[in-house]
C-alpha positions, 0 to 999 in steps of 0.5 A, a space after each residue: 438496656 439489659 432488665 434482666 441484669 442490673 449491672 447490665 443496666 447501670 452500665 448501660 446507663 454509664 456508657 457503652 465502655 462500662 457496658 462492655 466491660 461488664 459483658 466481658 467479665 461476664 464472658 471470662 467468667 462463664 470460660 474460667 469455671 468451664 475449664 476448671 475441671 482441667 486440673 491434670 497438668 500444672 499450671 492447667 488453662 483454668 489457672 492462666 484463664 484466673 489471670 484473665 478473670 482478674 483483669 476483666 474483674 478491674 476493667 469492670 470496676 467490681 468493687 471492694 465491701 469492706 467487710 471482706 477486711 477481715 478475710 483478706 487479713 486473714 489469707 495475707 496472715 495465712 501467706 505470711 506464715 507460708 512465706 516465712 516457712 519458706 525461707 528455711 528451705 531455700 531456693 527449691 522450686 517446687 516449695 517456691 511454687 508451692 506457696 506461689 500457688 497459695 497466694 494464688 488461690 489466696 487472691 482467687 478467693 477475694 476475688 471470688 467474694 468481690 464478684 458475688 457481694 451485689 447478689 449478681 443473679 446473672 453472674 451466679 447464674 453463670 457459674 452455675 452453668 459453666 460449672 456444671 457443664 464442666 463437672 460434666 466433662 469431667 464425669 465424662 472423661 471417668 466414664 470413659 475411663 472406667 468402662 474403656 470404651 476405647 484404646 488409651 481411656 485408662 489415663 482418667 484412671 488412678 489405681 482403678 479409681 477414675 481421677 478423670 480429668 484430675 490428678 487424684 481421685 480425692 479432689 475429682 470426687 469433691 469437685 462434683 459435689 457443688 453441682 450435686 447439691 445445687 441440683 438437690 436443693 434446686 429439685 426441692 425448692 424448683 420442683 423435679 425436672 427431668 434435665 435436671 434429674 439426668 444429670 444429677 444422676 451422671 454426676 452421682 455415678 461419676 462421685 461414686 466411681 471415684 471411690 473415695 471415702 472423703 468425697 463421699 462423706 463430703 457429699 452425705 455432709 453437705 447434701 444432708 445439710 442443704 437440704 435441713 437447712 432448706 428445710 428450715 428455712 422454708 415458712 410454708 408448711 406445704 413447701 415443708 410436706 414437698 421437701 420432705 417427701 422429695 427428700 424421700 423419693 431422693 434418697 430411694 432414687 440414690 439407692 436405686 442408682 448404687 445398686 444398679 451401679 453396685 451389680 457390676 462385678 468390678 464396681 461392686 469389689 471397689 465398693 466393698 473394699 472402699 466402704 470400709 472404714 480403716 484402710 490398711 494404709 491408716 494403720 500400723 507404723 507409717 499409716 494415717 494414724 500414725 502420721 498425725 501423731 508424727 505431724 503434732 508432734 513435729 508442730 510442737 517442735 516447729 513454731 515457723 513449720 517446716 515449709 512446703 512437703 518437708 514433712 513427707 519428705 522426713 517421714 515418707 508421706 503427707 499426714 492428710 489433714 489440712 488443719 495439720 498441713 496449716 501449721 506445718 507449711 504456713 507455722 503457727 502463724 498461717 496455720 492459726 489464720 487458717 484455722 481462724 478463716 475455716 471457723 469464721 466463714 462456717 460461723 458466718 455462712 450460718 448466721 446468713 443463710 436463714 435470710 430470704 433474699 434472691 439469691 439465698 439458695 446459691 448461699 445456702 448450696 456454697 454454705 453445705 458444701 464449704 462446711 462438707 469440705 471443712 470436715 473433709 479437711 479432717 482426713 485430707 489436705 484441702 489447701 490447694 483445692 481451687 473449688 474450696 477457695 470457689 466456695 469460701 470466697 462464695 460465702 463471705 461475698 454473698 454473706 456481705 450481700 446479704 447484709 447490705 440487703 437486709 441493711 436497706 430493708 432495715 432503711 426503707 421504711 424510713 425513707 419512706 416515712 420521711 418523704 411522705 406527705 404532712 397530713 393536716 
């Protein structure tokens, strides 16, 4: 019997099938979120190995919680938009791939809360590792290519910004952030290790050389307010005194870095022209700007939406705003579930997150960096980001934990009262 792992043991108990089963979940776990960082080919392995996890998932016998009712009528209301969107636009297959993908990730992101909503510690342990071993991979592959150590390296290139093992830079960036902030949040709960200094670091360099203004808020966003809410919920002022001055020493250690990484001649150029606030491209007719007012607009005048890229195909280019994208592609009916899912999963996640339970730091990280790429939504379309539909399906399964723990704290006591021995 495996003690460590409560599933392990129970299906020990059941017999050797459930055992196994639940091993090879496990494993398919582990191996899908290492290779989700190999996102520049479509359909990528990450997305035949979701396949697998899937399966693994039912011949483990990972349950339904109820709760996650109201999630799954809100991704199938978000579909439904899409796919009613779908039909002024005929048979094209890049739109019927488009909203294929949708209902992928839509699917991914149930089984995401289904897989953590027992607080599984082995499990969430296991996506730790492999997602970190894989933004390290893909930090790597933008090393690379941003110093040219060898021929060929500029393919992890996109414009002088390194897209590493990605097709775009904006979503490269925010895939690194989860690590980042676990790593944070770990220092000042765990105490500093020097392994997982290191690689905070790399990963650091790597969000930074992305040169991307989203992933940086993102990142200043979600790290901010993991470590607030680590900070409030810890009820020992001593703990509170060691967040504080790690929380410091941190932010002079991320400082250090930027300008050691800023003293380059090539990376200081992008920094200053990245760091600016309004990019040429978000002004003036056919800017950022100027695209939104065209997307509210056409929202107005499109009840069903126009369906998949239909916009950038009448103006030229996307409007960049995820919130817009929903109602555009989805109509009013996706958009609005979209819209309804974002505020309720933020609403959720803070209602929980205060609770002491075994795996509350895992929800408070998934916490920070969903709302981080909430608001990164704002000026980017996150719709098909596969580590935001990680996160969100993160949240609802450990939110749903959270409360089945708290439900049976609430019930022990008594139980226990009932089973105690009359006194005379």
């Amino acid at each position: 019997m495996d003690a460590g792992n409560p599933a392990l043991a129970a299906a020990d108990n059941a017999g050797p099938y459930s055992a196994l089963a639940q091993r090879l979940l496990n494993v398919a776990l582990f191996v899908t979120v290492l290779t989700s960082s190999i996102a520049f080919i479509e359909p990528s392995p990450h997305d035949g190995l979701m396949m697998v996890l899937l399966v693994t998932c039912v011949g483990a016998s990972v349950g339904f919680d109820r709760k996650f009712i109201p999630l799954l009528l809100l991704i199938v209301l978000w579909l439904a938009g899409g796919l009613m969107s779908l039909v002024q636009v005929g048979d094209q297959t890049k739109d019927i791939q488009y909203v294929g993908t949708s209902i992928y990730l839509g699917i991914a992101a149930v089984m995401f809360a289904c897989l953590f909503c027992d607080g599984n510690l082995v499990r969430l342990a296991i996506l730790r590792r492999g997602y970190i071993l894989a933004a390290l991979i893909a930090t790597a592959a933008g090393y690379i290519g941003f110093f040219h150590p060898v021929p060929g390296a500029g393919i992890f290139l996109d414009n002088d910004r390194v897209s590493a093992t990605f097709k775009d830079p904006n979503v490269y960036g925010p895939f690194l952030i989860f690590p980042i902030v676990w790593l944070l949040v770990s220092q000042l709960v765990r105490g500093i290790k020097l392994l997982d200094v290191a690689v905070l670091m790399i990963l650091l360099g790597g969000l930074l050389l992305s040169f991307s203004r989203g992933a940086w808020t993102h990142f200043v966003i979600s790290a901010a307010l993991g470590i607030v809410i680590v900070f409030a919920v810890t009820p020992d002022p001593r703990m509170r005194a060691r967040i504080v001055v790690l929380g410091l020493l941190g932010a002079v250690v991320v400082a250090l870095l930027l300008a050691a990484l800023a003293s380059i001649g090539s990376v200081h150029d992008m920094i200053v022209d990245r760091a600016k606030a309004i990019q040429p491209y978000d002004v003036g007719p056919g800017g950022r700007f100027w695209l939104q007012q065209q997307a509210l607009g056409a929202i107005l005048d499109n009840p069903n939406g126009l369906g998949p890229f239909e916009f950038d195909r009448i103006f030229g280019l996307q409007q960049h705003n995820v919130y817009m994208q929903g109602f555009l592609v989805y109509g009013w009916l996706g958009g609005a579930a979209y819209l309804a899912l974002v505020a309720i999963t933020l609403v959720l996640g803070l209602l929980t997150v205060s609770v002491p339970t075994p795996w509350q730091y895992y929800l408070i990280t998934a916490y920070a960096v969903f709302a981080g790429e909430a608001f990164e939504g704002l000026i980017v379309d996150t719709d098909h980001w596969r580590h935001f539909f990680l996160v969100l399906g993160m949240v609802w399964g450990l939110t749903a934990a959270t409360i089945n723990f708290r439900r049976r704290q609430a019930w022990a006591p008594d139980v226990d009262a009932a089973f105690a021995p009359v006194r005379a």
